[in-house]
TORRO-931870 format. One record per atom (N, C-alpha, C): x, y, z; residue number from 1; residue in one letter. Coordinates in steps of 0.2 Angstrom, whole numbers, padded with zeros to 4 digits. Last residue first. Layout:
! residues N
((X Y Z) NUM A)
...
! end
This chain:
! residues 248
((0335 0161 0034) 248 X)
((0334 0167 0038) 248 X)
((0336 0165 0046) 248 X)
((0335 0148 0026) 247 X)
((0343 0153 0024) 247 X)
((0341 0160 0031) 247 X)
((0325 0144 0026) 246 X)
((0330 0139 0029) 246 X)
((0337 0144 0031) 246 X)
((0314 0151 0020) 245 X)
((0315 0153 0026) 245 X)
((0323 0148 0030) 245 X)
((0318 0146 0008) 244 X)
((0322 0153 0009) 244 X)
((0321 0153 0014) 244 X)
((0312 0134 0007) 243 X)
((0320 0133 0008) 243 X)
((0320 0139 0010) 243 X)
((0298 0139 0011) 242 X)
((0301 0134 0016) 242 X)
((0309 0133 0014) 242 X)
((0297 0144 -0005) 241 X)
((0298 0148 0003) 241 X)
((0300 0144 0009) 241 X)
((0296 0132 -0012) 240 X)
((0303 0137 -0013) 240 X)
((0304 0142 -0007) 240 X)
((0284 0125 -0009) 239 X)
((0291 0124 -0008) 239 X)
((0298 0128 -0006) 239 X)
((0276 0137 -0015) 238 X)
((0278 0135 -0004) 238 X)
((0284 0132 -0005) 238 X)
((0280 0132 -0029) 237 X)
((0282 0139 -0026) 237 X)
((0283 0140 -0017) 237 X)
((0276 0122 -0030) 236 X)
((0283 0123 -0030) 236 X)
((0285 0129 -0026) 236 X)
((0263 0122 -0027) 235 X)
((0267 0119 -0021) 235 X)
((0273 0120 -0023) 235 X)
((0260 0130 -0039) 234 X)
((0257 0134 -0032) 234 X)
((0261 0127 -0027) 234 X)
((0261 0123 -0050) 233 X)
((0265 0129 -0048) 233 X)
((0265 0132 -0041) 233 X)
((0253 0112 -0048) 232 X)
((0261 0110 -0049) 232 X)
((0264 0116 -0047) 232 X)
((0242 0118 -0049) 231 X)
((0243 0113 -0042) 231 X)
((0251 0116 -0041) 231 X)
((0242 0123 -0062) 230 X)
((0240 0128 -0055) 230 X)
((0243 0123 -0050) 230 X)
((0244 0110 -0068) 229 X)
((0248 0116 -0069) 229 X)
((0248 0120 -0062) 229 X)
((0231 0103 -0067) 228 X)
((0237 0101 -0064) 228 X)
((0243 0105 -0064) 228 X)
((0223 0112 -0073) 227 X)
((0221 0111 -0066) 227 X)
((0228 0109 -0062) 227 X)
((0226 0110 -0087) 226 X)
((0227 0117 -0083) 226 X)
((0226 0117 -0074) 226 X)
((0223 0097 -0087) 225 X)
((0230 0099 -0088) 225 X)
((0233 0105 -0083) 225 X)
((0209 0097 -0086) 224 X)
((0216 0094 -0079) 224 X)
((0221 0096 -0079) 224 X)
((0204 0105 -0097) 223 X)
((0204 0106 -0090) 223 X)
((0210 0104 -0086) 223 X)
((0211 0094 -0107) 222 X)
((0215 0101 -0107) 222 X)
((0213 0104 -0100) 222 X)
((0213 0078 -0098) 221 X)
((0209 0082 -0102) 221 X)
((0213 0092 -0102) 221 X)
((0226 0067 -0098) 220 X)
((0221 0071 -0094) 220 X)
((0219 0076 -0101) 220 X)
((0231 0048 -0095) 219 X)
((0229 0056 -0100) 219 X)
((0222 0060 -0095) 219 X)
((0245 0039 -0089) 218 X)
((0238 0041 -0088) 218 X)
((0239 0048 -0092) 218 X)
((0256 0034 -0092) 217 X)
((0251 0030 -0087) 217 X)
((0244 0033 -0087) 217 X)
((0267 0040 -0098) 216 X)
((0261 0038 -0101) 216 X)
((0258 0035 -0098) 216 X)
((0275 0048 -0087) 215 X)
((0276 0040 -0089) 215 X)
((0272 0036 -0096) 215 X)
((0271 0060 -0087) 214 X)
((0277 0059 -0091) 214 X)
((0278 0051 -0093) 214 X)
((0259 0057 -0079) 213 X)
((0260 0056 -0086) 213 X)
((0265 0058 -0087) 213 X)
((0266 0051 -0066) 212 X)
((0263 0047 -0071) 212 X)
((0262 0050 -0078) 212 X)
((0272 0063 -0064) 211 X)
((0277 0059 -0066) 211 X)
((0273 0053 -0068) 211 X)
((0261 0070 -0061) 210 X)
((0261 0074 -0067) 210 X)
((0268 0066 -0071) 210 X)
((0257 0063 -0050) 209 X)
((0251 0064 -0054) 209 X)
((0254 0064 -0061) 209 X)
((0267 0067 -0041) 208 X)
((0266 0058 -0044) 208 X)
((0261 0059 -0050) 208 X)
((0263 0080 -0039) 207 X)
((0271 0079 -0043) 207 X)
((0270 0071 -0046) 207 X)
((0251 0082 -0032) 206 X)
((0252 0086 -0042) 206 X)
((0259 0080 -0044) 206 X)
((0252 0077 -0020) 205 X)
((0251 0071 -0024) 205 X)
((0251 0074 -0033) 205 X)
((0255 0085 -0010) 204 X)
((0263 0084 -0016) 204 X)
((0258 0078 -0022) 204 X)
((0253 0098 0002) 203 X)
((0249 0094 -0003) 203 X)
((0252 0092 -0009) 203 X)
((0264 0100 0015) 202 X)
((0260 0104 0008) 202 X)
((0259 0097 0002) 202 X)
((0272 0098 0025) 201 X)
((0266 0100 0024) 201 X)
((0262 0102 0020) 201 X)
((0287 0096 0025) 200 X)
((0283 0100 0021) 200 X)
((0277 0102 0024) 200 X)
((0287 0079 0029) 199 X)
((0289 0085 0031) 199 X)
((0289 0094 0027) 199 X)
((0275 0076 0022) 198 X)
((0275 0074 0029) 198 X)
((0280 0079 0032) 198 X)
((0281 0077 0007) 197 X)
((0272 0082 0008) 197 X)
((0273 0078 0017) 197 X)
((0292 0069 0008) 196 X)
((0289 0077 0007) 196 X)
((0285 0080 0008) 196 X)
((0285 0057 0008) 195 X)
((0291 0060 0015) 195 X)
((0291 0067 0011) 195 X)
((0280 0058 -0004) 194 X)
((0276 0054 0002) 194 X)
((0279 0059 0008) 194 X)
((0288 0055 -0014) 193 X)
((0284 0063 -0014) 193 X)
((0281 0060 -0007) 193 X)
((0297 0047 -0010) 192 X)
((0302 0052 -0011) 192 X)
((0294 0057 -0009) 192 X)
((0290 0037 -0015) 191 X)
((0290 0038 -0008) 191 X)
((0294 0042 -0004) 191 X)
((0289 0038 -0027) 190 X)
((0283 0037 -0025) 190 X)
((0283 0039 -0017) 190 X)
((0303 0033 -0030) 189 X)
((0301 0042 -0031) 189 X)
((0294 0041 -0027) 189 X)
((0315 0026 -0021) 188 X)
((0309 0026 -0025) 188 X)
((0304 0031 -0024) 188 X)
((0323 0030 -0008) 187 X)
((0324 0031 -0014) 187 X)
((0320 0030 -0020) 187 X)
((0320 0044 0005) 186 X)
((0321 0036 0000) 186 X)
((0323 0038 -0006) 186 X)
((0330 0053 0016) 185 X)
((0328 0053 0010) 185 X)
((0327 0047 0007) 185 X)
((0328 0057 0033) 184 X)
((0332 0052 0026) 184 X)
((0329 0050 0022) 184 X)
((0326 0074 0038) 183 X)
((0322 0065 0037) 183 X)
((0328 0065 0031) 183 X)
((0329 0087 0040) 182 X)
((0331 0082 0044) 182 X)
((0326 0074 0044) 182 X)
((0327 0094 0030) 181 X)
((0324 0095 0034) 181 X)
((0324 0090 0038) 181 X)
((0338 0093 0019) 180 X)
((0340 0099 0023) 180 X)
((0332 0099 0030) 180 X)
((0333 0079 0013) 179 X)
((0338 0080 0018) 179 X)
((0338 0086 0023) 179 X)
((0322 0086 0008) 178 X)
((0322 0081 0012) 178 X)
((0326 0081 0019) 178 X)
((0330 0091 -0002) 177 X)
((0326 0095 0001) 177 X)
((0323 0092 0009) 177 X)
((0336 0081 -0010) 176 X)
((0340 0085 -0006) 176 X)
((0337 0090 0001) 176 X)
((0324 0075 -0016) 175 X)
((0329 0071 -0010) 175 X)
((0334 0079 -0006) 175 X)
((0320 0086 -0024) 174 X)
((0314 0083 -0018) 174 X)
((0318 0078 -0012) 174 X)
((0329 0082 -0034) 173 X)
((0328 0091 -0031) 173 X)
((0326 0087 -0021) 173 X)
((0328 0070 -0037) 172 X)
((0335 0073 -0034) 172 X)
((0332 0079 -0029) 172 X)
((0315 0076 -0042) 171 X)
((0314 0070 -0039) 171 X)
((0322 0070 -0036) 171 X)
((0315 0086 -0052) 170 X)
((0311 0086 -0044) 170 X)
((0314 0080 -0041) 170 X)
((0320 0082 -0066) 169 X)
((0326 0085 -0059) 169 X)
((0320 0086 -0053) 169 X)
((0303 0084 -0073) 168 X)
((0313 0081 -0073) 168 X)
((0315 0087 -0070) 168 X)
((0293 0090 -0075) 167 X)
((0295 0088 -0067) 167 X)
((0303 0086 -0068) 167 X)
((0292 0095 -0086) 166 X)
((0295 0099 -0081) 166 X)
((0295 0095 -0074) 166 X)
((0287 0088 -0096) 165 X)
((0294 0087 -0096) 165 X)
((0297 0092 -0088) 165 X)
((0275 0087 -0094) 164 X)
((0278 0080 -0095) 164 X)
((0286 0081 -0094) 164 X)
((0272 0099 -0098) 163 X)
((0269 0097 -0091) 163 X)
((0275 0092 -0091) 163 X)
((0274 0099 -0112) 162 X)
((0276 0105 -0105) 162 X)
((0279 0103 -0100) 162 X)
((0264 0090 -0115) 161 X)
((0270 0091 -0117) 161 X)
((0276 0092 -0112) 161 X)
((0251 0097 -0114) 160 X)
((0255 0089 -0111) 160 X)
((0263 0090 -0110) 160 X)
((0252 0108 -0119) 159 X)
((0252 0108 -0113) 159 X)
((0256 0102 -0109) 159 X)
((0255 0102 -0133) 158 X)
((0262 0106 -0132) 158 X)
((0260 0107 -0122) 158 X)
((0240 0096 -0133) 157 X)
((0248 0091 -0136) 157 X)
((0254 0095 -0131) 157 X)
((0233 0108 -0132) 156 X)
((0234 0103 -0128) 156 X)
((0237 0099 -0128) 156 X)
((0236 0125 -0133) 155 X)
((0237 0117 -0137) 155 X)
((0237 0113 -0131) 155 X)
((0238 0139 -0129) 154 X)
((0232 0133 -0127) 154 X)
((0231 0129 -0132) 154 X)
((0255 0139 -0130) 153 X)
((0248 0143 -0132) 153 X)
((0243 0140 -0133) 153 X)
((0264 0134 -0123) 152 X)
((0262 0129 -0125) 152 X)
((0254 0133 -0129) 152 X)
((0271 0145 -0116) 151 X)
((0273 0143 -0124) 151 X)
((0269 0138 -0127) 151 X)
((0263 0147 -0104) 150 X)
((0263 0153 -0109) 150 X)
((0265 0148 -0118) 150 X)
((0272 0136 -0099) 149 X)
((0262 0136 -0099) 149 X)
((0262 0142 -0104) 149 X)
((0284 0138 -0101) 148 X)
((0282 0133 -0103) 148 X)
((0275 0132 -0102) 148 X)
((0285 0149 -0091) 147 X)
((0286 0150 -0098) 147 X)
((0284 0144 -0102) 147 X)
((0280 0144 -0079) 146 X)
((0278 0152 -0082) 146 X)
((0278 0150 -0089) 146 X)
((0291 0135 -0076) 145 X)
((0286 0132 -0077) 145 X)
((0281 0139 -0079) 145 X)
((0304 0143 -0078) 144 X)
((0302 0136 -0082) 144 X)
((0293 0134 -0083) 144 X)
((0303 0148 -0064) 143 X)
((0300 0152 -0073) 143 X)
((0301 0148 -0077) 143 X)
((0300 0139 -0056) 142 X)
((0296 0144 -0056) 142 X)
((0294 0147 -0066) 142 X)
((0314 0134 -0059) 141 X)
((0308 0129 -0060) 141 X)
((0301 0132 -0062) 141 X)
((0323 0141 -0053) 140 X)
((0322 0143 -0062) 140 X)
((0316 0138 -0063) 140 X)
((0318 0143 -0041) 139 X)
((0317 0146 -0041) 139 X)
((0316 0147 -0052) 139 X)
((0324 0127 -0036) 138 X)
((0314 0132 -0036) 138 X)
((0314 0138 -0040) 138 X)
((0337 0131 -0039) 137 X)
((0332 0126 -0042) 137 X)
((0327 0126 -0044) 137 X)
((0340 0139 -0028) 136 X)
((0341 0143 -0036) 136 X)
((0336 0137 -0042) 136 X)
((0337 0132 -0017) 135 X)
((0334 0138 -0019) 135 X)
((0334 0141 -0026) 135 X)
((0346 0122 -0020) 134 X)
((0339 0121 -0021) 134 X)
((0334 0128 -0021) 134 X)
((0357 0128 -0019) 133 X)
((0356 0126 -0025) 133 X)
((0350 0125 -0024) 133 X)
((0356 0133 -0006) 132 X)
((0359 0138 -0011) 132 X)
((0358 0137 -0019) 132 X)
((0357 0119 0001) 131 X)
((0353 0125 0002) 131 X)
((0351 0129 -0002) 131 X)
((0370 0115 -0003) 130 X)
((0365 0112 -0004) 130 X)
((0359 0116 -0003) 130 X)
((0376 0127 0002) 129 X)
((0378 0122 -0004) 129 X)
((0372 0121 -0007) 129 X)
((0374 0122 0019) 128 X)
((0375 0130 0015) 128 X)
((0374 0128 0005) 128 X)
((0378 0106 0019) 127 X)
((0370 0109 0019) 127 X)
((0372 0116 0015) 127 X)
((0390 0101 0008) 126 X)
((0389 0105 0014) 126 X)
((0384 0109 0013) 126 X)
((0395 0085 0007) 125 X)
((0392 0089 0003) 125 X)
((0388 0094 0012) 125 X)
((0407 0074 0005) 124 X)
((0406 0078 0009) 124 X)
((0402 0086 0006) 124 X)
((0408 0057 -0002) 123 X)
((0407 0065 -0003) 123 X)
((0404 0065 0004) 123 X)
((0411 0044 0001) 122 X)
((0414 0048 0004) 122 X)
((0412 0056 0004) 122 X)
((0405 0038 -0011) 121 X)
((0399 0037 -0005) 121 X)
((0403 0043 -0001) 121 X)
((0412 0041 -0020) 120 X)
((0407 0044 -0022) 120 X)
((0403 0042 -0014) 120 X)
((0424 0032 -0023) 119 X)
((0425 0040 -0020) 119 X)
((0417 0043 -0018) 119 X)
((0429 0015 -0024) 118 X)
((0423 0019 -0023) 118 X)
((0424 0027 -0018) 118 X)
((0439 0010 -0035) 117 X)
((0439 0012 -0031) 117 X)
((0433 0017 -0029) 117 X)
((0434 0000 -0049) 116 X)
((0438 0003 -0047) 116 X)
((0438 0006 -0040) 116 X)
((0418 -0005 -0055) 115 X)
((0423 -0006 -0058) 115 X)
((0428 -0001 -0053) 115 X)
((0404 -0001 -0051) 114 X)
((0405 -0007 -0056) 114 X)
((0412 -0009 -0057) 114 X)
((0396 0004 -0037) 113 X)
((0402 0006 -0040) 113 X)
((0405 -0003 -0044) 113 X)
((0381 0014 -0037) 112 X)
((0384 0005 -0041) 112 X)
((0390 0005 -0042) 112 X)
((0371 0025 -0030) 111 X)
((0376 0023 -0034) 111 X)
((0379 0017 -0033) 111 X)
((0363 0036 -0024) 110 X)
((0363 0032 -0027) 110 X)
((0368 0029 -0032) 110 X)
((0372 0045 -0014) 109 X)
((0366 0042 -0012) 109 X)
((0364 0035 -0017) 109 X)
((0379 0050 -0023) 108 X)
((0383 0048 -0017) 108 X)
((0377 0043 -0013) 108 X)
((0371 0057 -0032) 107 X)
((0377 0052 -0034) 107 X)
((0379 0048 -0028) 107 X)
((0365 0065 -0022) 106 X)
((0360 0059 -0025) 106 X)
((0366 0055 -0029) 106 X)
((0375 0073 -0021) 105 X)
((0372 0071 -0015) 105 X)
((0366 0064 -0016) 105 X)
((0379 0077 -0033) 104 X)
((0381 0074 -0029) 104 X)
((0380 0070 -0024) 104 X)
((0365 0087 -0039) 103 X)
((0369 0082 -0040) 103 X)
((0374 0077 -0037) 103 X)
((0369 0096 -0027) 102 X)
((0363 0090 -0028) 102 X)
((0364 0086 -0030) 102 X)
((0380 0103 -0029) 101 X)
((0378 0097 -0022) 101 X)
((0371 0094 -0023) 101 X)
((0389 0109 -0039) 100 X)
((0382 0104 -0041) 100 X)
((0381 0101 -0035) 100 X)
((0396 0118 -0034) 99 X)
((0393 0119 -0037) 99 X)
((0387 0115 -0039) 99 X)
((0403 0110 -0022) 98 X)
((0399 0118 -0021) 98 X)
((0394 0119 -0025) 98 X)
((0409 0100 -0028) 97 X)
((0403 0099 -0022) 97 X)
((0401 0106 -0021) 97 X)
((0418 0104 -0038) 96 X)
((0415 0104 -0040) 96 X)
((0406 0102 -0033) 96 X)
((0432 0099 -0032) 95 X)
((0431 0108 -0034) 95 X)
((0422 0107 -0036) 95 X)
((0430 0087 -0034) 94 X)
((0433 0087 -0026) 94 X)
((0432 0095 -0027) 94 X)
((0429 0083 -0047) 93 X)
((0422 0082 -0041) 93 X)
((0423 0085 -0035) 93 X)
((0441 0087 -0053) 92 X)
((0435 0090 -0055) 92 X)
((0427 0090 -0050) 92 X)
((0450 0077 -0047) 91 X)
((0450 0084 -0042) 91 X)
((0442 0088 -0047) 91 X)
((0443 0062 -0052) 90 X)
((0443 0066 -0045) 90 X)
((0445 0073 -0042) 90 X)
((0436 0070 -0067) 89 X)
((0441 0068 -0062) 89 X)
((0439 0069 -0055) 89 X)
((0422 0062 -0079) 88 X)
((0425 0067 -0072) 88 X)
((0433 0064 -0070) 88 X)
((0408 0061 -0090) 87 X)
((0416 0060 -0089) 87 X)
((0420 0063 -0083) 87 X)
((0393 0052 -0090) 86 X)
((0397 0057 -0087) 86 X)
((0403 0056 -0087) 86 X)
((0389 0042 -0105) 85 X)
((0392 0043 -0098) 85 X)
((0394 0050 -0096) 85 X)
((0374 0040 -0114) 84 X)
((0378 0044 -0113) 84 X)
((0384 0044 -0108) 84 X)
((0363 0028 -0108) 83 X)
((0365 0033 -0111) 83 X)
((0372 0035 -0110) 83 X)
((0357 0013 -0115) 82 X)
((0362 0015 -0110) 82 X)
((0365 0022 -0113) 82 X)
((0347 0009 -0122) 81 X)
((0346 0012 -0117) 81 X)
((0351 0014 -0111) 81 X)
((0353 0003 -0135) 80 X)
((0350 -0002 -0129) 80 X)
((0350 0001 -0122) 80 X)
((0353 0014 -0142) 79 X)
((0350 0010 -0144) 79 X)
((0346 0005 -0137) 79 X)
((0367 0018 -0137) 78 X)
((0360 0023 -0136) 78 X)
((0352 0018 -0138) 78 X)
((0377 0010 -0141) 77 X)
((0374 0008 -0134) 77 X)
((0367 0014 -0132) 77 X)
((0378 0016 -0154) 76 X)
((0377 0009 -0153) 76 X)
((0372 0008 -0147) 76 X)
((0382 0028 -0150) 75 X)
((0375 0029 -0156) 75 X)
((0375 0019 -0155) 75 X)
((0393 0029 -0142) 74 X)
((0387 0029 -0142) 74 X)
((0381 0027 -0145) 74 X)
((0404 0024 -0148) 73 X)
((0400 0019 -0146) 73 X)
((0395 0022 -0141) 73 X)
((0410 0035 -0155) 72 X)
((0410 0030 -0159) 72 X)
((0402 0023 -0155) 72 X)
((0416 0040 -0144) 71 X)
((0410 0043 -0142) 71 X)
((0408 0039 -0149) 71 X)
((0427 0035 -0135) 70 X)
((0422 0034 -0130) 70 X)
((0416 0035 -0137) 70 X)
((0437 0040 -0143) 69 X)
((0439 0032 -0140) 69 X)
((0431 0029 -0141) 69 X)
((0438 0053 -0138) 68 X)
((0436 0052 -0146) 68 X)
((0436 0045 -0145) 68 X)
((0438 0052 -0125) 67 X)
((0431 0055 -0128) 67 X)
((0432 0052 -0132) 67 X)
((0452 0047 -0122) 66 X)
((0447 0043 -0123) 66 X)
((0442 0045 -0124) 66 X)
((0457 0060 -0128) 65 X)
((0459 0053 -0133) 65 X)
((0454 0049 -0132) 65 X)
((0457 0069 -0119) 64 X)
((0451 0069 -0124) 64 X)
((0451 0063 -0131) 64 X)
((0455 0066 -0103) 63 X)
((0459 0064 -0106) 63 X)
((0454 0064 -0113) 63 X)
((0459 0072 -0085) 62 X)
((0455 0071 -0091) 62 X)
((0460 0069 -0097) 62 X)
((0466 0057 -0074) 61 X)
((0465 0065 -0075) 61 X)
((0463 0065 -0085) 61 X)
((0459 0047 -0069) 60 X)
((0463 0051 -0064) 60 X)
((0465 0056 -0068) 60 X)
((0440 0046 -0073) 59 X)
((0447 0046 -0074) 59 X)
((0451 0051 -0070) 59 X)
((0425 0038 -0070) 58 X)
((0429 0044 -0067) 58 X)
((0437 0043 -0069) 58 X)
((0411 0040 -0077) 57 X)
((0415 0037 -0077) 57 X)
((0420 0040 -0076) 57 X)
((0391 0035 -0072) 56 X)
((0398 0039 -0072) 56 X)
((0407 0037 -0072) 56 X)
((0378 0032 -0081) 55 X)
((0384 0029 -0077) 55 X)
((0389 0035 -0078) 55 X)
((0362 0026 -0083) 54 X)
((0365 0033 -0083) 54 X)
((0373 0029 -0077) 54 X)
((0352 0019 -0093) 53 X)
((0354 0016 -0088) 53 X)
((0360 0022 -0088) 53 X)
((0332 0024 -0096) 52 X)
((0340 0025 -0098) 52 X)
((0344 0020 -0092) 52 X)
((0316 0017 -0096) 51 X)
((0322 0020 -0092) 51 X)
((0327 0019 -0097) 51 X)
((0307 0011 -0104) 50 X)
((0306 0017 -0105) 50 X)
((0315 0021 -0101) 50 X)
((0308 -0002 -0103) 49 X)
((0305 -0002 -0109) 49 X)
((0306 0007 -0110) 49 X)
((0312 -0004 -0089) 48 X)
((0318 -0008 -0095) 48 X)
((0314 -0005 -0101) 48 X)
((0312 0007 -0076) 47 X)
((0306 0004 -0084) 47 X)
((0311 0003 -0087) 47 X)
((0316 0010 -0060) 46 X)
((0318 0007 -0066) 46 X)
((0311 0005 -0072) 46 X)
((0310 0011 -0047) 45 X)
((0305 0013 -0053) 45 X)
((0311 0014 -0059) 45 X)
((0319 0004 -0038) 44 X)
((0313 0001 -0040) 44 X)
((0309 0005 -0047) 44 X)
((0335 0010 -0046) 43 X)
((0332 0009 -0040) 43 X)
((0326 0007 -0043) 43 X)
((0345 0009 -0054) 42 X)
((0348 0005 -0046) 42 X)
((0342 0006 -0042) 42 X)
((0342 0017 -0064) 41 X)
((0343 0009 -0065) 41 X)
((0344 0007 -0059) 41 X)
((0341 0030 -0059) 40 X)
((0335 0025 -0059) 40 X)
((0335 0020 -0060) 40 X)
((0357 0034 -0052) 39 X)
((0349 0034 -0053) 39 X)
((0347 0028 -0056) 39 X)
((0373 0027 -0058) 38 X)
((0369 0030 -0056) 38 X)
((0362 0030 -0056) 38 X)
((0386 0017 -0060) 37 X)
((0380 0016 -0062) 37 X)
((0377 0020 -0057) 37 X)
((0407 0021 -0064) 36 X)
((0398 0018 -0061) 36 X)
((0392 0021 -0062) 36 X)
((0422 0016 -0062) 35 X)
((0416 0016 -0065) 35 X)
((0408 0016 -0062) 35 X)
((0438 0022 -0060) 34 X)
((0432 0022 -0059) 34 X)
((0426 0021 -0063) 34 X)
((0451 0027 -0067) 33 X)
((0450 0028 -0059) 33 X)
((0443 0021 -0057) 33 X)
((0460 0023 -0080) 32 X)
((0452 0023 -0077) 32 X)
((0453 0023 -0069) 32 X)
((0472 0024 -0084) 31 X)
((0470 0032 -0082) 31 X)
((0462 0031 -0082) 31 X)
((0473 0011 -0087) 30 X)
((0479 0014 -0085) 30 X)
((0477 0021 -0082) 30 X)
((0465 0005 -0095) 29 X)
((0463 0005 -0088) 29 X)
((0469 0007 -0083) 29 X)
((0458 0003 -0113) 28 X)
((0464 0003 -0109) 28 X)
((0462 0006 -0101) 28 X)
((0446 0001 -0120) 27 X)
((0450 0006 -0122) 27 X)
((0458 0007 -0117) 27 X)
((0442 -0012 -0113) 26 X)
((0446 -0013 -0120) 26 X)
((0452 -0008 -0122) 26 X)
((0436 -0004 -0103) 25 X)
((0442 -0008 -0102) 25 X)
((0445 -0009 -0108) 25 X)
((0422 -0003 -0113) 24 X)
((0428 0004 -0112) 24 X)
((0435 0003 -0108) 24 X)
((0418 -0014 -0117) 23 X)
((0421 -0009 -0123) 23 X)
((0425 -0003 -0120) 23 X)
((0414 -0019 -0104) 22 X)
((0420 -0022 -0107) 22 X)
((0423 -0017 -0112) 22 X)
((0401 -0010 -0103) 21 X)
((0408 -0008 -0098) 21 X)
((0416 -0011 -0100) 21 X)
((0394 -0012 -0112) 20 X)
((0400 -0007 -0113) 20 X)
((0404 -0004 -0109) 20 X)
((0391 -0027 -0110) 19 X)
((0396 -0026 -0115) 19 X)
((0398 -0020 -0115) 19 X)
((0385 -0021 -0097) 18 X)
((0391 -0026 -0095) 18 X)
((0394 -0025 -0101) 18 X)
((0371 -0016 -0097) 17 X)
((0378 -0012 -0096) 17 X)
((0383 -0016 -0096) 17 X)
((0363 -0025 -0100) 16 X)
((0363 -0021 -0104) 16 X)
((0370 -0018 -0105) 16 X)
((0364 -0034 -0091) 15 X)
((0365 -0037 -0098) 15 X)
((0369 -0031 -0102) 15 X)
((0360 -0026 -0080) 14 X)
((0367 -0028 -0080) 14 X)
((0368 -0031 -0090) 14 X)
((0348 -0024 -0083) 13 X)
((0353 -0016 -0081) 13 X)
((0360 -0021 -0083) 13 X)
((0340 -0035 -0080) 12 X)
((0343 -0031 -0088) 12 X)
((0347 -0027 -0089) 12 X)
((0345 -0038 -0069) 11 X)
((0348 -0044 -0074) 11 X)
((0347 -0038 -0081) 11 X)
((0348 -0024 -0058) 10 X)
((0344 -0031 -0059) 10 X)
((0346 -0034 -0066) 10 X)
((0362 -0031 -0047) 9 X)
((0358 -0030 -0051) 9 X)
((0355 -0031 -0055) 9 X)
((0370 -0039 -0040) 8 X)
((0366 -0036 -0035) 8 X)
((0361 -0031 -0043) 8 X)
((0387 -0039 -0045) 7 X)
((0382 -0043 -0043) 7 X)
((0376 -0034 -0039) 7 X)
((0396 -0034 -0055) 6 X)
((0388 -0032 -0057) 6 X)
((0385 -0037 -0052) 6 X)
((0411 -0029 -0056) 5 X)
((0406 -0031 -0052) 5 X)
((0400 -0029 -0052) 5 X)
((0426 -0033 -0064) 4 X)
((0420 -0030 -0064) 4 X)
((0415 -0032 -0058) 4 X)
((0444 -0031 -0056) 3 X)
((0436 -0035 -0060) 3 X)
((0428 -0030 -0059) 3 X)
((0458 -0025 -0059) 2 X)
((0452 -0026 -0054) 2 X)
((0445 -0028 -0059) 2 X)
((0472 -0034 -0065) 1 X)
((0467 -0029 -0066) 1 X)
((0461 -0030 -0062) 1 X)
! end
């Protein structure tokens, strides 16, 4: 049987994720292709007090025996910050690069292969694609972000709130976007917004601003909130005209 391989991380991720890696060998490794460990646990702005540890796990073909096998041991491993797994096949990923290339492309960019044969650095994700979803990304983010100012009806709690949760998915978004402008994308979000406002040109520090409060690093006053909103919406938006003009 192929062994586990946790070297190179960091000691929480790995304590934490090692017993439910052992719990899903236990369920058998005759139709596991693959194991692994995505996003923020493999990179510096991991928070062991705040971060989930997110892993993908890839069978040679689905299998709903092991969901029911699998899903007993979330409410346990939910507890110690290990969420949920993605379940996938190889031919599901291989039909599947059209549809979520961002996802991918930051799969393929960030990733721990823990256990089995590594397919995820090999993806082949095709700019058109990847273009086509960041367009469509900006663009629900736009009424995301419309409708989430509107519902928070001038409460300041529900503005927070809002604010806090619309930046999730920028930061994958902000790597692919990267990519399509010919710079290599970091990995530490701080330096993700950095290398985008440099190729861009457009004013990024709204997005570190708002991902500190989501963090709870920092409180703004309803003014700031509303200040921060305008920011946040008026650079999504440039953003989203610099990918169309990508497509002209």
């Amino acid at each position: 049987m192929k062994e586990i391989n946790l070297e190179g991380l960091d000691p929480v991720v790995s304590d934490r994720i090692a017993p439910f890696i052992e719990d899903i060998l236990r369920g058998g490794t005759d139709n596991l292709h693959s194991f692994y460990i995505v996003g923020s646990a493999l990179t510096p702005d991991f928070n062991k007090k705040t971060s989930d540890i997110n892993s993908v796990v890839v069978l040679n073909g689905m299998d709903l025996d092991f969901l029911v096998f699998l899903a007993p041991l979330g409410k346990t491993y939910k507890k110690k910050g290990v969420a949920a797994p993605l379940i996938m096949t190889p031919e599901y990923i291989g039909t599947s690069l059209d549809v979520f290339p961002i996802e991918f492309f930051n799969f393929r960019m960030i990733h721990k292969t823990v256990f089995g044969d590594d397919i995820l650095s090999g993806l082949e994700i095709k700019r058109d694609y990847l273009r086509l979803q960041c367009e469509r990304e900006i663009k629900t983010k736009l009424i995301w972000l419309r409708q989430g100012f509107i519902s928070s009806l001038g409460d300041k709690g529900l503005l927070n709130e809002r604010l806090s949760e619309s930046i999730a998915g920028y930061l994958p978004l902000f790597r692919a976007i990267i990519y399509l402008l010919g710079k290599e994308p970091p990995i530490k979000s701080h330096d993700v917004i950095v290398v985008l406002q440099e190729v861009t040109s457009i004013e990024a520090g709204v997005f570190e601003r708002i991902l500190l409060l989501r963090r709870k690093e920092i409180t703004l006053s309803m003014d700031e909130l509303i200040s921060a909103f305008k920011q946040h919406y008026l650079a999504t938006e440039r953003i989203g005209k610099i990918i169309d003009d990508l497509h002209a």
